[in-house]
C-alpha distance (Angstrom), angle and dihedral (degrees) to the residues before:
residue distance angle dihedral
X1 . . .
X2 3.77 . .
X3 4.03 113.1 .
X4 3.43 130.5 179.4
X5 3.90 141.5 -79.4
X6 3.81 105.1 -138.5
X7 4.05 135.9 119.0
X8 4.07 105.7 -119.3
X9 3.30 102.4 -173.1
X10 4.11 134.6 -4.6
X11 3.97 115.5 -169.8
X12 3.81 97.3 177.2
X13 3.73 90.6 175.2
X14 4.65 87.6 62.9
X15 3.88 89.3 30.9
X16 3.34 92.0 -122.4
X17 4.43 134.0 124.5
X18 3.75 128.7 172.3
X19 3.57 109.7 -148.8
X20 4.18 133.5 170.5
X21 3.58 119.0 -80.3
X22 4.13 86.3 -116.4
X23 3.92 107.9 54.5
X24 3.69 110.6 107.6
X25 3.82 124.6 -110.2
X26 3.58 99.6 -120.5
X27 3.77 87.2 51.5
X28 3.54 100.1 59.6
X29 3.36 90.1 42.5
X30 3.76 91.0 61.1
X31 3.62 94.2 56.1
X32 4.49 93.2 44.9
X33 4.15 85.1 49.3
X34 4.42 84.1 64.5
X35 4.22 86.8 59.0
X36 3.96 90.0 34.9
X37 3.89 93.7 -112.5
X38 3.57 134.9 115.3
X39 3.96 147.8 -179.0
X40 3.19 103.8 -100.0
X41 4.14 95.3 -132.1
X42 3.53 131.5 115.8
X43 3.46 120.7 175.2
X44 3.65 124.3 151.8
X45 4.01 128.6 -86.8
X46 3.96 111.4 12.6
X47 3.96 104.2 -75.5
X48 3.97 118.8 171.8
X49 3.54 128.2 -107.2
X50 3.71 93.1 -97.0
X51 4.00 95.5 51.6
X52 3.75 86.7 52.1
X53 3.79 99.1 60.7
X54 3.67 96.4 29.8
X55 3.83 93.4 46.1
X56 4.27 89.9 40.4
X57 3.96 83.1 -127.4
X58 3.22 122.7 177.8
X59 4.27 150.9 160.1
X60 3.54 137.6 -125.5
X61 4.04 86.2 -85.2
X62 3.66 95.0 70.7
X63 4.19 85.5 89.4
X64 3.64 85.7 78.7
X65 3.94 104.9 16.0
X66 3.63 105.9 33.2
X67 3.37 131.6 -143.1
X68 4.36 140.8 -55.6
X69 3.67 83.5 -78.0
X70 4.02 91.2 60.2
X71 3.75 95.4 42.8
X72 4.21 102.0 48.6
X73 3.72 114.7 84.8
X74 3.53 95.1 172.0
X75 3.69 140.5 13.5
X76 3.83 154.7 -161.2
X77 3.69 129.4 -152.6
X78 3.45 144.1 166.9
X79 3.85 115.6 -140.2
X80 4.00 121.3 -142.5
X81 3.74 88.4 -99.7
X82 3.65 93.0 55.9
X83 3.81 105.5 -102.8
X84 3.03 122.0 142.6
X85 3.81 115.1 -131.0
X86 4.19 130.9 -172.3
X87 3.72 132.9 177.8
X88 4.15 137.0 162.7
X89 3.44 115.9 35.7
X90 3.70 140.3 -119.7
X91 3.96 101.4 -87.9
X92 3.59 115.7 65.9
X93 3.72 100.5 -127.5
X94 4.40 86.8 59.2
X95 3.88 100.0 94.4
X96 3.49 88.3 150.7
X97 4.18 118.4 139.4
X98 3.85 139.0 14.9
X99 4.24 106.3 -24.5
X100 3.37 100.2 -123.6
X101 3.66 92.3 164.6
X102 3.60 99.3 70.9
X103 3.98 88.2 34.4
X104 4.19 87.3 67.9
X105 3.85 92.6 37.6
X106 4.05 102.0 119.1
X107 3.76 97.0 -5.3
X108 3.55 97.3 127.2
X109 3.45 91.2 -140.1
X110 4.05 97.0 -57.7
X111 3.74 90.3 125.6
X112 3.94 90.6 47.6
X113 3.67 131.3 -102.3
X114 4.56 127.6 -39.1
X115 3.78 108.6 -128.2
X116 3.69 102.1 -177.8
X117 3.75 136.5 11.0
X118 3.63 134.1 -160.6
X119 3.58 106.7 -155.7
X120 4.59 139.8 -168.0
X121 3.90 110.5 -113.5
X122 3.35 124.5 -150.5
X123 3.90 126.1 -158.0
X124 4.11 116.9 -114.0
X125 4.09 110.6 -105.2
X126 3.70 112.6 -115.1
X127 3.95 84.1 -133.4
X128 3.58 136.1 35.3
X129 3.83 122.1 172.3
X130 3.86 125.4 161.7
X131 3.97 125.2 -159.7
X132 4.02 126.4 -168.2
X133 3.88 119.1 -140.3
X134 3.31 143.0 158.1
X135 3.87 119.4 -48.0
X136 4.11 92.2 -98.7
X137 3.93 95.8 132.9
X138 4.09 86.0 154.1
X139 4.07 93.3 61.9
X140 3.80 93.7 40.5
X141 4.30 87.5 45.8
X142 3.91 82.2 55.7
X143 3.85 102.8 44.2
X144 3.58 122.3 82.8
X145 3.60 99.1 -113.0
X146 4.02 123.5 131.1
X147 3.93 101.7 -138.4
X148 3.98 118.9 -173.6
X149 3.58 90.2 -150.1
X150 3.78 146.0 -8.6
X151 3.64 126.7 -158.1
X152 3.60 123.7 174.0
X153 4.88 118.9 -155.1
X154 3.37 131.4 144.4
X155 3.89 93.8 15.3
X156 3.61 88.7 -68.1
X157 4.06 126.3 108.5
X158 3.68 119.7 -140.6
X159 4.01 110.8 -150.4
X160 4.04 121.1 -156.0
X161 3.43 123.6 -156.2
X162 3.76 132.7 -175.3
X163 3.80 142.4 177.0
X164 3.54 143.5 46.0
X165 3.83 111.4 21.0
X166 3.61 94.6 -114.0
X167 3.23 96.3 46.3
X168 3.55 99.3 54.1
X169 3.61 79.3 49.2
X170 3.67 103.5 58.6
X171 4.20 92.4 43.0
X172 3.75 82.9 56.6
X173 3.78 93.2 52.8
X174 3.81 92.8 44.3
X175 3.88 99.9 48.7
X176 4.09 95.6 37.2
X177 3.60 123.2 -156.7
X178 3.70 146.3 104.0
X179 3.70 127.6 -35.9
X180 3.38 117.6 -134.3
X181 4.15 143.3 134.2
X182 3.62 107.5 -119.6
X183 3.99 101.2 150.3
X184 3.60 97.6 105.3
X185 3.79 98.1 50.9
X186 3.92 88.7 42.0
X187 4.50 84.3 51.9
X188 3.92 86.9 52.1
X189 3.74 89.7 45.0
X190 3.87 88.3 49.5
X191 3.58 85.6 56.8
X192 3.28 110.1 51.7
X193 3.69 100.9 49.5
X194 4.19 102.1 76.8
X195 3.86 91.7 -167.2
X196 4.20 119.5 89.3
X197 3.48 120.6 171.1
X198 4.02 142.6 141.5
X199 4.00 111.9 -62.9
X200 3.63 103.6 -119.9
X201 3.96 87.5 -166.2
X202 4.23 92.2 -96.3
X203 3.49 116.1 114.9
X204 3.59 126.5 -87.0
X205 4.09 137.4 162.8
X206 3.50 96.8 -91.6
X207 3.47 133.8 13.2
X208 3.97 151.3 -177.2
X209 3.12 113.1 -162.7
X210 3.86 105.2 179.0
X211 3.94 94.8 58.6
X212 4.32 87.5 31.8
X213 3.62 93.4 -119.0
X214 4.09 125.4 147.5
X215 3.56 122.4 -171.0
X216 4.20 106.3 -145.2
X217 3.68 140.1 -175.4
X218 4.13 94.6 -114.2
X219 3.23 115.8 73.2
X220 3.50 118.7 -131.6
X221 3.92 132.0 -133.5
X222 3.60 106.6 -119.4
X223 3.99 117.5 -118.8
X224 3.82 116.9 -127.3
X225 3.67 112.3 -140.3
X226 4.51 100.0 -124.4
X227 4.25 80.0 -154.8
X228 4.00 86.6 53.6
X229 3.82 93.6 49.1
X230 4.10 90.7 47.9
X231 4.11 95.3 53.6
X232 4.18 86.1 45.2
X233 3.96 78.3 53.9
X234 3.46 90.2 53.5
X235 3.91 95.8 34.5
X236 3.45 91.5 65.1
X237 3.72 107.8 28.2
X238 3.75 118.3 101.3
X239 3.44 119.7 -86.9
């Protein structure tokens, strides 16, 4: 069901917006980079707000930020049956009623389609830097460094860091490496492999190694949670 692409609400002040489930990522993110914020998602291509919860996409910033299901505090859908259905709120400490939110995270649209979202801000980092090193994921998972993200190809590990200049700075220092700006390559990667599934620890193309996710050449039939399809029974059945 088509929805539509407009910014609701914007409180800069709580870091929080509600926008419709069809504006375009790169679009709202146009508007937060004005008041210095952003969502912090970063999936490849430029899907809308709706195809990012209901397709559980997500970027190499998710090591740090999570997913759709982490950033939507409140929600809007309409069920197959045409009700109209709402949960969460629009300030992040509201968790009150039914969490739709993370109900509609990767159902593909089986539940029916997200009209509105209420979504967590975060502010932009004065710095961002990114060094690549040697695949040692287990030394870096150890260390007390803050990366942004982490994405493992080629036998190499590309390290984010964000935040105050210095430090950005002194995480550089302490892990070593090259500088470099790989995240756009690593997005187009991301999208050309149609497999996901949980890293095991083996090698694979692409990998994220904070939330266990590998990206792989197969792709993979998705699962449908039996639970999910019972409450969508019950969604949708008469009361």
């Amino acid at each position: 069901m088509p929805t539509g692409s407009d910014i609701l609400e914007h409180e800069p002040g709580d870091l929080t917006c509600i926008v419709e489930g069809g504006i375009r990522l790169s679009t709202l993110q146009s508007v937060l980079d004005a008041y210095e914020q952003r969502l912090s998602l970063d999936p490849p291509g430029d899907p809308t707000l709706a195809e990012c919860l209901t397709g559980d996409l997500s970027g190499p910033l998710r090591h740090r930020f999570g997913t759709m299901r982490d950033l939507v505090i409140g929600v809007t859908v309409v069920l197959p049956d045409g009700t109209r259905a709402s949960s969460g709120g629009k300030v992040v400490k509201n968790v009150a009623g039914y969490d739709l939110g993370k109900l509609f995270c990767g159902s593909r649209g089986r539940l029916g389609s997200v009209e509105r979202l209420a979504l967590r801000l975060h502010p932009l980092p004065p710095a961002a830097r990114t060094v690549v090193t040697s695949a040692n994921w287990s030394a870096l998972h150890r260390s007390q460094l803050v990366p942004s993200a982490v994405d493992i190809a080629r036998g190499r590990m590309h390290v984010l860091f964000e935040g105050s200049q210095r430090a950005v700075d002194e995480q550089l220092r302490a892990l070593g490496g090259e500088e470099c700006n790989p995240w756009a390559v690593l997005r187009s990667l991301q999208l050309s492999l149609p497999g996901r599934v949980r890293w095991d620890g083996k090698p694979a193309p692409l990998v994220r190694p904070g939330p266990q996710v590998a990206y792989v050449e197969e792709a993979r039939t998705g699962v449908w949670n039996p639970l999910a399809e019972r409450v969508r029974e019950a969604l949708c059945s008469p009361s």
